[in-house]
KELOPA-359810 format. One record per residue: residue in one letter; x, z, y of N, C-alpha, C in turn. Coordinates in steps of 0.02 Angstrom, whole numbers, plus 32768, in hexadecimal, padded with zeros to 4 digits. Atoms other than C-alpha are relative to their C-alpha. Example, Ala and Ser with C-alpha at 12.3 -4.5 7.8 and 13.67 -1.06 7.14 Angstrom:
KELOPA-359810
A802D80007FC5826781867F1F802D8000803C S7FD67FFD7FC582AC81657FCB7FD980258037 
***
This chain:
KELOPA-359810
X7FD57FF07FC6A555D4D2F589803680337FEC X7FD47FD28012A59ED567F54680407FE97FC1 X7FC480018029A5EBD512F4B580347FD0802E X7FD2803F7FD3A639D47AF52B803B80588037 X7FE07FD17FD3A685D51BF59A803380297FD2 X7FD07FF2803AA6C6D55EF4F180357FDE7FEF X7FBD80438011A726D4BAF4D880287FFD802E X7FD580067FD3A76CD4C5F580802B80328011 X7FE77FBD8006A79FD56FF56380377FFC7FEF X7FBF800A802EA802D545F4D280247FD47FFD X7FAE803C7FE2A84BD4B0F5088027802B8026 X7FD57FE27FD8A890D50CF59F8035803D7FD7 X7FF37FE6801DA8AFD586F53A804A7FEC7FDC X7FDE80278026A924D522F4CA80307FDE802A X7FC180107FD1A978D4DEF56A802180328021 X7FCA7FD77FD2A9AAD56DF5C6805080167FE7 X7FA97FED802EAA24D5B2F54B802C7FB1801B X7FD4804C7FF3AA72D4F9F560800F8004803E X7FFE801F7FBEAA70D4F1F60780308047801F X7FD77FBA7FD4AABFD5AFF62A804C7FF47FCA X7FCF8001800AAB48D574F59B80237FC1801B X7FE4802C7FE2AB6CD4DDF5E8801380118048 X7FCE7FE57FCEAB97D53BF684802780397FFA X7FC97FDF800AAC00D5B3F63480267FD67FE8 X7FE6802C801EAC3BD51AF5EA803F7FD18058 X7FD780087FB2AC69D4E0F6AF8033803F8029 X7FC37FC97FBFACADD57DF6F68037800D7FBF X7FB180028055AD1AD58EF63E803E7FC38020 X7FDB80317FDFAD56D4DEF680801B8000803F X7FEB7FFC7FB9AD6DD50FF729802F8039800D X7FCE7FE17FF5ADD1D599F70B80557FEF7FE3 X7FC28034801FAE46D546F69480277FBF802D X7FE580367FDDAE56D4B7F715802B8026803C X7FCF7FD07FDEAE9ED545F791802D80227FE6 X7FA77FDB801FAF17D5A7F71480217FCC7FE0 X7FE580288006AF4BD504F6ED801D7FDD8032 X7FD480087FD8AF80D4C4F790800F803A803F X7FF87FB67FD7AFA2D576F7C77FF9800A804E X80287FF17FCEAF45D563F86D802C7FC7801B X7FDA80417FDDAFC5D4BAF89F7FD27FB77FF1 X801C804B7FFBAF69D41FF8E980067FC87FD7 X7FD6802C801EAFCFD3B8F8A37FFE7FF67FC1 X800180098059AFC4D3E7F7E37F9A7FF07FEA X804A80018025AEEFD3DDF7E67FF37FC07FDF X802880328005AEA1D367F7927FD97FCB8020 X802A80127FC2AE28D337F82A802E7FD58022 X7FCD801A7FD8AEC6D30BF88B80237FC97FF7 X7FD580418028AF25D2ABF80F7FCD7FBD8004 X801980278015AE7CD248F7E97FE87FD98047 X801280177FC7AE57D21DF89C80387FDB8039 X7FAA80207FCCAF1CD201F8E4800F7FC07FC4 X7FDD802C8037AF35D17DF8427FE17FCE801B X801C80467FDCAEC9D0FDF88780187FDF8035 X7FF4800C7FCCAF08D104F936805E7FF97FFE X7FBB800C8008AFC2D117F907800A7FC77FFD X7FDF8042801EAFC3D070F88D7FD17FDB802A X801F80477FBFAF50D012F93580497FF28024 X7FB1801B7FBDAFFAD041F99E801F7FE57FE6 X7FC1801C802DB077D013F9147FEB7FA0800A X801880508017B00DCF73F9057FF47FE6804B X802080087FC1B00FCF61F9C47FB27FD8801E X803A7FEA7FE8AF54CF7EF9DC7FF18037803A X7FF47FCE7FE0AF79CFCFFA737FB5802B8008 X802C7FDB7FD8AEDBCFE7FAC77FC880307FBE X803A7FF2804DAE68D00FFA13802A804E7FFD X7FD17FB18007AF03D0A6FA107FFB80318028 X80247FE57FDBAEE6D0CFFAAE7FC980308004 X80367FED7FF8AE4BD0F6FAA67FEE80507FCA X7FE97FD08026AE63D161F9FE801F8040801B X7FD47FB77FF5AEF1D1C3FA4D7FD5802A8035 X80097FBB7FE1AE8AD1FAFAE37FB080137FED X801B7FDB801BADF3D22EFA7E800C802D7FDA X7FE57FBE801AAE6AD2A1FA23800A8026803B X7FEE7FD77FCDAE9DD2CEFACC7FCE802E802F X803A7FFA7FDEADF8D2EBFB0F7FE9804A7FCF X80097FD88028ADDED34BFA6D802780447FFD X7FC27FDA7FE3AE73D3C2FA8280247FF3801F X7FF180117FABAE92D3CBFB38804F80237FFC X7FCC7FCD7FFCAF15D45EFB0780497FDC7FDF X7FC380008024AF7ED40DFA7B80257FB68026 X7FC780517FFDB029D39FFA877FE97FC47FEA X80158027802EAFECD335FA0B7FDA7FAD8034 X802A803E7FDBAF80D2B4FA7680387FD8802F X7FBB80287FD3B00AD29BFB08804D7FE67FD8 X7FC980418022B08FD274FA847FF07FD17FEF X800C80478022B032D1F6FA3B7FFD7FD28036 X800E804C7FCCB003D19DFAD580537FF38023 X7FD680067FD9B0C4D1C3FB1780387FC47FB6 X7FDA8030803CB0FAD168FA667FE77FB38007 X802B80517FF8B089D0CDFA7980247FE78050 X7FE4802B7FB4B0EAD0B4FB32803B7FFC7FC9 X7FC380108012B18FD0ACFABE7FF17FC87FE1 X80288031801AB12BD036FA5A7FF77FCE801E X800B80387FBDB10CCFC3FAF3805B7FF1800C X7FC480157FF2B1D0CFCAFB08802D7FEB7FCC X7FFC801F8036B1FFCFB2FA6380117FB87FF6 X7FD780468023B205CEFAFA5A80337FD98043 X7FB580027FE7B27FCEF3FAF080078040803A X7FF17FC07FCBB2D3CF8DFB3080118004802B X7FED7FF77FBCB315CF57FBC37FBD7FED8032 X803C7FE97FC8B259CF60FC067FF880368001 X801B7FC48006B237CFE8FC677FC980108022 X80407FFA7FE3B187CFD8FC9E7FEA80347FE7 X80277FE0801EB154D05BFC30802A80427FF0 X7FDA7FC48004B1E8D0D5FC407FCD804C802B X80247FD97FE0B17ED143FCBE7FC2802E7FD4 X80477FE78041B0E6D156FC4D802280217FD2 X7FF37FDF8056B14CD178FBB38014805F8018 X800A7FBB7FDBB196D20AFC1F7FD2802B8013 X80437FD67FDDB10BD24EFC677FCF801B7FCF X80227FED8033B0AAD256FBC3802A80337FC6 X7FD07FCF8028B140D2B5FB6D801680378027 X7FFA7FB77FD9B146D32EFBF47FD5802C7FF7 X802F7FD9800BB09DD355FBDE7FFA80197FD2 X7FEC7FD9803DB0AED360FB27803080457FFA X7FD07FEA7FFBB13DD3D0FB487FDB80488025 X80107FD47FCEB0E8D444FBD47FCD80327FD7 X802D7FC18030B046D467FB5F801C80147FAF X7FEA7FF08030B0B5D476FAC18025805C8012 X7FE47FC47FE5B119D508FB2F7FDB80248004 X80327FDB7FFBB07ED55AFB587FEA802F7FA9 X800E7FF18030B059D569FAAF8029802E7FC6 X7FDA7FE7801DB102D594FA77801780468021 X80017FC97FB1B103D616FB077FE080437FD6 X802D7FDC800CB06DD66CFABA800C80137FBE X80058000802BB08DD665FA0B802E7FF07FD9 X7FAE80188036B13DD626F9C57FDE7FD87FF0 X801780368034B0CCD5A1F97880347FB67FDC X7FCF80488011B143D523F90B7FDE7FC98026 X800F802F7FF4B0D8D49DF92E80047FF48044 X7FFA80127FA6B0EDD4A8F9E6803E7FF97FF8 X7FB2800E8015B1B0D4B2F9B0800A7FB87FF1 X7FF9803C7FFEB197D416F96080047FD58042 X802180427FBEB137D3A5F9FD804C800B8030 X7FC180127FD0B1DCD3EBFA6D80257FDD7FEC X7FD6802C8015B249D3B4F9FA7FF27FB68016 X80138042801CB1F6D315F9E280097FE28040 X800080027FC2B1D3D2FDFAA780427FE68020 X7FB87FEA7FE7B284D335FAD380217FB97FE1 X7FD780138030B2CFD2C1FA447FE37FAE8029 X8013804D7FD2B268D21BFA9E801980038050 X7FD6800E7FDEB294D246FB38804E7FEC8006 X7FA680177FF5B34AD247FB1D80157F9F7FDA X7FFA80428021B334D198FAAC7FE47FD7802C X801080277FD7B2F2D14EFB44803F7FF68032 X7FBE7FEC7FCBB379D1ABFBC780357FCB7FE5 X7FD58003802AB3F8D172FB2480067F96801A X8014804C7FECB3B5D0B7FB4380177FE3803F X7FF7800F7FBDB3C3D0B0FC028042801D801C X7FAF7FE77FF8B472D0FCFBF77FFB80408036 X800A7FB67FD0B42CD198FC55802D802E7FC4 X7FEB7FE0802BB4B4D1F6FBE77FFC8056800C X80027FAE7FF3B4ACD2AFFC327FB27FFC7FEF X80417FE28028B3E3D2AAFC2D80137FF57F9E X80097FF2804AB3EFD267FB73801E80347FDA X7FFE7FC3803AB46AD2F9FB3B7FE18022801C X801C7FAC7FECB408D38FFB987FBD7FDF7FD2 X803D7FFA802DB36CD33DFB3F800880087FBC X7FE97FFC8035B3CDD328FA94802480657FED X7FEE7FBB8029B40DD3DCFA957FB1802B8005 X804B7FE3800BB33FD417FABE7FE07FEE7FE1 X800E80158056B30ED3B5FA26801580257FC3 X7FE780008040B38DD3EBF9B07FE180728013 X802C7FC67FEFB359D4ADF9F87FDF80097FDB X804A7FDE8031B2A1D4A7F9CF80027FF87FBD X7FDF8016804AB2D8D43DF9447FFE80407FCD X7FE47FCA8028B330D4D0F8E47FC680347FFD X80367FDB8019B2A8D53EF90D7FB97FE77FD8 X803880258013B218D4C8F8DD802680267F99 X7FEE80018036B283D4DCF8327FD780447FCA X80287FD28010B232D57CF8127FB8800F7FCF X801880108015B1B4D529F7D77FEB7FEA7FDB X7FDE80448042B1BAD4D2F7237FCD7FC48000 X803E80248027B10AD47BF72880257FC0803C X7FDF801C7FE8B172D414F7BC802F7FDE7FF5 X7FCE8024800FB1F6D3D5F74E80007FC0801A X7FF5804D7FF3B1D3D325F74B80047FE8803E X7FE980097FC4B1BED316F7F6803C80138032 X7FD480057FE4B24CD367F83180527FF97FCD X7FD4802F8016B2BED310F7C380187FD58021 X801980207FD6B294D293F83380368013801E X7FBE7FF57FCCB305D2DDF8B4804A800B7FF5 X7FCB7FE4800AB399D310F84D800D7FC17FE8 X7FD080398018B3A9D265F7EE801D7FD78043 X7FF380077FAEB3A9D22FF8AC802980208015 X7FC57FD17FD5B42CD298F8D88044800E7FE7 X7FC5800A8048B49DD293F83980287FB88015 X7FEC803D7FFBB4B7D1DDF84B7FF67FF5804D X7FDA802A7FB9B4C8D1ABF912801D80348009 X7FC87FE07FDEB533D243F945803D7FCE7FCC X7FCA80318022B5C0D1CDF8C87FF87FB48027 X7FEC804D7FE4B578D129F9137FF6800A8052 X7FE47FE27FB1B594D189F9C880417FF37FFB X7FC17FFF8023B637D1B6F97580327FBD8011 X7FE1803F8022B669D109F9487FF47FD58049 X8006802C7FC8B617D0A7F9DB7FF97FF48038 X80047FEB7FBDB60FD0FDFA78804C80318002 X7FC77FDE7FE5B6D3D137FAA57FF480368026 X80067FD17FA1B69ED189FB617FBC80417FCE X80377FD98023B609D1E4FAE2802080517FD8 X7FFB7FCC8019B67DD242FA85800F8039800A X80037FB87FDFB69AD2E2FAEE7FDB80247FEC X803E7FE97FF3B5FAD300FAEC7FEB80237FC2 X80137FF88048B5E2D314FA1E802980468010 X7FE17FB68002B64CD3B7FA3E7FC380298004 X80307FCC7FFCB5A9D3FDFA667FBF80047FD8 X80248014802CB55AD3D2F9E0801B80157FAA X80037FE9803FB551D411F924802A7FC57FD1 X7FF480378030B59ED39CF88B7FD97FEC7FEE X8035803D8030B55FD302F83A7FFC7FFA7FB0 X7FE5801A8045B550D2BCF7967FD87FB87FFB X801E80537FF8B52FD1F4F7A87FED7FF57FCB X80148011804EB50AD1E5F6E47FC0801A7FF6 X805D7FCD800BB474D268F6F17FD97FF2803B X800980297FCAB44DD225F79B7FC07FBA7FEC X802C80648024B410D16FF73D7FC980397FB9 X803C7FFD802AB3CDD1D2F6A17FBD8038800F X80357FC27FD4B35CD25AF7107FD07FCF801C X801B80357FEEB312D1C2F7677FD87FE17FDA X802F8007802BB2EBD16DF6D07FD5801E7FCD X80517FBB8025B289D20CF6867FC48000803E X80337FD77FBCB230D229F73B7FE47FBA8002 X802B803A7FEBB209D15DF7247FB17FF27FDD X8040800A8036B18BD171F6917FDC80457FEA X801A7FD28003B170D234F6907FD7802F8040 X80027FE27FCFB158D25EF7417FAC7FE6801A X804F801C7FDFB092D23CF7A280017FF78054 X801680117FBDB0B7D237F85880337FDE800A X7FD380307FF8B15FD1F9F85580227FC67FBF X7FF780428026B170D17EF7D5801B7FCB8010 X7FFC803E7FF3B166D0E5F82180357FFC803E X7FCD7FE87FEFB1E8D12DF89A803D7FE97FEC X7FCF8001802CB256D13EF81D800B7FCB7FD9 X800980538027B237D08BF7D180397FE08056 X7FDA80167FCAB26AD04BF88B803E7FFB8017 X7FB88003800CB305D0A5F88D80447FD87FCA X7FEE802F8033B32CD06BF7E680247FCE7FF6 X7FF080477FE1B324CFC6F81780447FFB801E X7FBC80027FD0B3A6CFD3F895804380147FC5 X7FE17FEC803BB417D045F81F80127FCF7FCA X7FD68027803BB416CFD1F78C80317F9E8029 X7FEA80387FDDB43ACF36F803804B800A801F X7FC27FD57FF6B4D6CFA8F846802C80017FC3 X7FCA7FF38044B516CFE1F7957FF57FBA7FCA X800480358028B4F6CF30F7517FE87FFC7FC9 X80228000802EB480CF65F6DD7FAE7FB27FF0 X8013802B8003B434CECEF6C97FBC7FFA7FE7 X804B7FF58044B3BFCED1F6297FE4802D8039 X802B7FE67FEDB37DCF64F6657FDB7FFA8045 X802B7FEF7FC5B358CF3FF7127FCF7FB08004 X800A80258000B306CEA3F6DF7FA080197FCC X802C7FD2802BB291CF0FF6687FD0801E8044 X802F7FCD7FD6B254CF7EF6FC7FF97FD3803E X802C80317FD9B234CEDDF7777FCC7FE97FE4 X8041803C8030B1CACE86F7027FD580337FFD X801C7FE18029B186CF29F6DA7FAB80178035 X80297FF77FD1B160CF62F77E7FD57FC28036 X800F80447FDFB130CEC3F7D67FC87FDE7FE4 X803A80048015B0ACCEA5F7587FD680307FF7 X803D7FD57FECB068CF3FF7757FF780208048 X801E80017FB0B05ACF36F83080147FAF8011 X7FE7804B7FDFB05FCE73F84A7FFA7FE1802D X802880117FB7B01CCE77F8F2804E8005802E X7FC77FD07FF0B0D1CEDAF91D80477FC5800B X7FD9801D7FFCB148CE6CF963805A80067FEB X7FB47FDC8023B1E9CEDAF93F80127FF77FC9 X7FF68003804AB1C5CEE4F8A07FFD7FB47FE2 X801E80407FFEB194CE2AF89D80507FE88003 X7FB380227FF1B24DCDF3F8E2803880207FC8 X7FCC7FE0802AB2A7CE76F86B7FED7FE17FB9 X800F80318023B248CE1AF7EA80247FB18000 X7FDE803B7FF0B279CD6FF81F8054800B7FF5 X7FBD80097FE7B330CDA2F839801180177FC2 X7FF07FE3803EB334CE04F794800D7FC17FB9 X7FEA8047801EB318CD63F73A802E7FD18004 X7FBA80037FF7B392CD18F79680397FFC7FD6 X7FAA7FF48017B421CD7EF75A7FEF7FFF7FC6 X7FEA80198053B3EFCD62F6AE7FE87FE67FE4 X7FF480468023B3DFCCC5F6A07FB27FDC7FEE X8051801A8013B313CCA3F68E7FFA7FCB804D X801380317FCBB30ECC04F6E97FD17FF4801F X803F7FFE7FFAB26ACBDFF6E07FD080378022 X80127FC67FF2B231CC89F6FB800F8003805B X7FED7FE47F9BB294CC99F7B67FE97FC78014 X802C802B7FDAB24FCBF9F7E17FE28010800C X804A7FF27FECB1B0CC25F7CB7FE28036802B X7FFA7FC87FE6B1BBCCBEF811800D7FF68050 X7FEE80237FC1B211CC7AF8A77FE47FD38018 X801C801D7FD1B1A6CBFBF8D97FA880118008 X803C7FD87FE4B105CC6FF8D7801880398030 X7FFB7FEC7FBEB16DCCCCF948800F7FE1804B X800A80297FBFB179CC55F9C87FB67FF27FFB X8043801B7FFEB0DACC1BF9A57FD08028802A X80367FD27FD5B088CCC5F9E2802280088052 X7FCC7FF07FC3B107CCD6FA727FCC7FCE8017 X803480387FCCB0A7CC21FAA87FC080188007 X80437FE87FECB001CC81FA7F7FEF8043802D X80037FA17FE0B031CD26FAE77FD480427FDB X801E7FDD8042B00FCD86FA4F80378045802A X7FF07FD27FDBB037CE46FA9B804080047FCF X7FC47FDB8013B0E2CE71FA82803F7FDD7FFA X7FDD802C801CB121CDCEFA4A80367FCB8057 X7FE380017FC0B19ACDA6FADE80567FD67FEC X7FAF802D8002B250CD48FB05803280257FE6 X7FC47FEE8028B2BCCDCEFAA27FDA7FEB7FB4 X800C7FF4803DB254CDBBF9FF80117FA07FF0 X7FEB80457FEFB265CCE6FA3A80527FF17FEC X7FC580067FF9B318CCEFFA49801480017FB3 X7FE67FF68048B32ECD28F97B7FE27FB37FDF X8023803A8026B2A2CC9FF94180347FC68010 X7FEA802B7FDEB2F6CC20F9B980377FF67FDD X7FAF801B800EB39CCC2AF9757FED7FFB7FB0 X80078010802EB37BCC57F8C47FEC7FB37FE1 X802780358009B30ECBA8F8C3803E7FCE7FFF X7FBA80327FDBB3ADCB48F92E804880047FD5 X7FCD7FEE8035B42DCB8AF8A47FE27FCF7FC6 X801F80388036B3B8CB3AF816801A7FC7801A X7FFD803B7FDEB3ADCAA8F878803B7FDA8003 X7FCF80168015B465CA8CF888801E7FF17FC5 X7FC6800C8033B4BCCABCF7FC7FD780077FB1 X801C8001803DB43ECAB4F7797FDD7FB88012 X802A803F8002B3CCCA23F7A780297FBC802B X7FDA80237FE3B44AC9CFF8187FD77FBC802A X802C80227FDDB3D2C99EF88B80118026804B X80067FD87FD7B417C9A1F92A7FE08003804D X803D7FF67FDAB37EC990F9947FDB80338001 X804B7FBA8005B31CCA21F95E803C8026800C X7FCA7FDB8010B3BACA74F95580288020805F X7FFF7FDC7FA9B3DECA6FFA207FCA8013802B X803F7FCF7FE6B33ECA8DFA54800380477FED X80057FB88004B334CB1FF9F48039803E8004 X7FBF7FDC7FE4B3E0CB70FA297FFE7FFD8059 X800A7FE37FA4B3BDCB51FAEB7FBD80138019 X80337FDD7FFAB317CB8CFAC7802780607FF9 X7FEF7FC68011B36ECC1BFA8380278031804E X7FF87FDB7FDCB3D3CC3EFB177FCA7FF6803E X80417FEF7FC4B33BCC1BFB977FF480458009 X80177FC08013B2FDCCC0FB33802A80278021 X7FB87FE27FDBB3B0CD05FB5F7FFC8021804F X800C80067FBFB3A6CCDEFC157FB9802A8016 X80487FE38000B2F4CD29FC10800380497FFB X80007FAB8023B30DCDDAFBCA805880258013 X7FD57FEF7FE2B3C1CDEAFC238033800B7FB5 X7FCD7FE6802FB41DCDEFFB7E80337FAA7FF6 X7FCD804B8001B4ADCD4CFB908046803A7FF3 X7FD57FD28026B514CDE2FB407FED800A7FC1 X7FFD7FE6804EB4C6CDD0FAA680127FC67FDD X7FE5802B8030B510CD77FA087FE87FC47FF7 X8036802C8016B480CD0DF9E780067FD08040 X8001801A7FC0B496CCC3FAA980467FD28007 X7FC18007801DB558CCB0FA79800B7FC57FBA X7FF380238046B530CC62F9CD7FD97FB3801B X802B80407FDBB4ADCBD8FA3180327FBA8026 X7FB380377FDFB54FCBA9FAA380227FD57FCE X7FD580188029B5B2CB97FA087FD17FCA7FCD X802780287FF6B545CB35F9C27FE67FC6801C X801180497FD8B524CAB4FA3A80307FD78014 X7FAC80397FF4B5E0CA92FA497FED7FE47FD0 X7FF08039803FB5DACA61F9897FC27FD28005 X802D80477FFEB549C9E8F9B1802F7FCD8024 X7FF3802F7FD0B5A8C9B0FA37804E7FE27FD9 X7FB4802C8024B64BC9A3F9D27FF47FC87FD5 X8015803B802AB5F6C941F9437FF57FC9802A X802580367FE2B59FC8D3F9B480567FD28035 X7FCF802B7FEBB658C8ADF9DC7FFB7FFB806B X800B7FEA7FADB626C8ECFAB1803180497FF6 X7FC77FC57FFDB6C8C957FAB67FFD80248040 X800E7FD27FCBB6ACC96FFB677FD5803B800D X80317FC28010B621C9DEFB51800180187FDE X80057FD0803AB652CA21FAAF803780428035 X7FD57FBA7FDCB6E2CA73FB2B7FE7802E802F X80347FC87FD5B677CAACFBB67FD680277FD3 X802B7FEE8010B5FDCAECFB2F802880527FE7 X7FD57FC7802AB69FCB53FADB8026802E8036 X7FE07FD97FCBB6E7CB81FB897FB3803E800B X80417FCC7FE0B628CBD4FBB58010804A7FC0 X7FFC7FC78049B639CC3AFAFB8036801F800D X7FCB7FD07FF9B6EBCC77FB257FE880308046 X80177FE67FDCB6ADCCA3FBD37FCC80427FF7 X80417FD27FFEB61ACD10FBAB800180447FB2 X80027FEB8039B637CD36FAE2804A8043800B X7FC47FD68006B6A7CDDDFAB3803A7FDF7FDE X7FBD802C8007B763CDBFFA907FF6800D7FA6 X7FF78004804DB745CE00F9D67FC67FFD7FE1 X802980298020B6AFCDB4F9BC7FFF7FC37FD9 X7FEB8042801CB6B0CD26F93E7FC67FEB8014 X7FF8803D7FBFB656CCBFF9B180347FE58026 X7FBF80107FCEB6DDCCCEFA31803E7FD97FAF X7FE7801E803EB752CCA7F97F800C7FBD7FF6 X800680338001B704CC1CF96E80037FB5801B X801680187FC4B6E0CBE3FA0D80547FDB801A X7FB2801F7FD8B7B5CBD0FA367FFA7FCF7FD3 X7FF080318046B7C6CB81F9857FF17FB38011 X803580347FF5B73ECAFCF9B6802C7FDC8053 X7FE5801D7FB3B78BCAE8FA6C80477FCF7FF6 X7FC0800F7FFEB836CAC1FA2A7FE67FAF7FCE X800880398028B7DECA40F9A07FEA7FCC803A X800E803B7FD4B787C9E3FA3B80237FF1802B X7FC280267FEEB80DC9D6FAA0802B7FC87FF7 X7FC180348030B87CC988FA1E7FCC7FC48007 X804680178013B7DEC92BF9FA7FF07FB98030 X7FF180237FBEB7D2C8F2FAAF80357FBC8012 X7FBF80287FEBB88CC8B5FAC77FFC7FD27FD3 X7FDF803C803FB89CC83BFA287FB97FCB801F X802D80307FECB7EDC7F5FA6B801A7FD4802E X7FF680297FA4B82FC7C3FB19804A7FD77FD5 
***
């Protein structure tokens, strides 16, 4: 007995040491994990490893799976911003694949107020950057919503309480990448304000200088160095290189992103359309008719603006590549159905469908309807749109066209 009590002695024995350095071994780690994200939510480890899951569910519109994520962070820290931005980002997310819904404007507000209210609290108490950040961030969605719905006084009073915390957030270096984020954002559209909003430019008086060149390359550092806004900054991107006709590259960061959220309809159509413009036939087919395809399966997100790109892209093949022109009008007055659907018979693609269905109708030697088809395109299309361009060109050929028939 005594020796068996001996053995258990010195086992224990032999574990304790282990067991008291393995928790100096935890609080060693636990202090390092606090002078490392110097007491900010946002930089822990814990945070990052628990918001990464639920982020790439929203990106990948998994709403409800994100949901659920964001408000067990929220549940978890009742106090921080952090929870109500995420859930006020996942309503932008819902609007995302067409902005002129605003079922979800209310929510997105309401969750960026709150972000906003306990970020103040915090910043109230403590200067804390990271509460600097969430206003910014807050501030900077509201006004890209306001900016959207042509609420132009809310969007600048929210754009100058962004760029604010902004500057102070700056204070901060372990924040770079993320608030990069706001300045490549701010570099590049105050120029495409500049350039494309006339009645806008007053307003830039109250506002700091740009630089549109560092604008694009701040963006693409914050697209592959940054952790909360990243995929942000991929989104914008998108848009951006489709603007500056960067082609290649924005054909690179559809494919890129779109296969790594392929649930994501946005990214899904900027895909499709990216191929498109350069020239992967095959590719935008395919692409395009798994986006109709989910549209018929009410796959979340997939709706009559993401329809309207497949639709036509498909109805363009169809004509002037396969010269088939059966598939070719279906899928151009499919295209403007989409149109008619989502209130956009102001966009190009709605314009290019018209034009389009004249030259079926011209080939097919039906001049009468190639003219009504080119009168609807001058009607509706801009005057220095090449649609409209085209559209007289085409009117004046069926005319002639007309008379020598009769």
């Amino acid at each position: 007995m005594r020796y068996h009590l001996s053995i258990l002695a010195l086992f224990f024995g032999l574990l304790l040491p282990a067991f008291d350095s393995n928790a100096q071994w935890w609080k060693k780690a636990d202090e390092a994990e606090k002078e490392r994200s110097k007491g900010m939510l946002l930089l822990t480890t814990e945070v990052q490893t628990e918001a990464t899951v639920a982020i790439n569910q929203m990106y990948n519109f998994h709403f409800p799976e994100a949901e659920r994520e964001f408000n067990y962070l929220k549940i978890k820290y009742p106090q921080h911003p952090l929870p109500d931005f995420l859930l006020g980002l996942m309503q932008w997310w819902k609007i995302v694949p067409n902005t002129r819904n605003e079922v979800y404007d209310d929510r997105l507000i309401g969750y960026m107020d709150q972000s906003i209210e306990k970020a103040e609290k915090i910043y109230d108490e403590t200067e804390n950057p990271e509460a600097a950040f969430f206003m910014a961030a807050a501030y900077a969605f509201k006004g890209r919503l306001h900016a959207e719905r042509k609420h132009w006084t809310r969007a600048t009073l929210a754009a100058k309480n962004a760029l604010k915390y902004l500057e102070y957030s700056r204070n901060f270096a372990d924040f770079s990448p993320e608030l990069m984020f706001g300045d490549g954002l701010y570099n590049y559209y105050y120029f495409f304000i500049k350039q494309n909003f006339p009645l806008l430019r007053p307003v830039l008086w109250l506002f700091p200088k740009a630089n549109k060149s560092q604008g694009i390359a701040q963006l693409e550092k914050v697209s592959y160095q940054a952790f909360y806004t990243r995929t942000e900054a991929r989104y914008f991107l998108l848009q951006i290189y489709g603007i500056e006709n960067m082609n290649e590259k924005a054909y690179g960061m559809a494919k890129y992103t779109s296969e790594t959220f392929p649930d994501n309809p946005y990214f899904h159509r900027a895909y499709a359309r990216s191929a498109y413009m350069s020239g992967n036939i095959e590719e935008a087919s395919s692409l395009s008719k798994e986006i109709l395809r989910r549209i018929d399966q009410h796959y979340v997100g997939y709706e009559a603006t993401s329809g309207r790109y497949a639709s036509y892209i498909l109805g363009y093949y169809a004509l002037y590549v396969y010269r088939n022109h059966a598939d070719a009008t279906n899928y151009f007055k499919q295209c403007m159905e989409f149109s008619k659907a989502t209130d956009a018979t102001d966009s190009g693609y709605y314009w290019a469908s018209l034009l389009g269905l004249a030259r079926i109708s011209y080939q097919q030697q039906n001049y009468d309807q190639a003219v009504d088809y080119c009168k609807l395109v001058l009607e509706s299309a801009e005057k220095k749109s090449p649609q409209h361009t085209e559209a007289k060109k085409l009117l004046s050929e069926s005319k002639k066209a007309r008379r020598k028939k009769r």
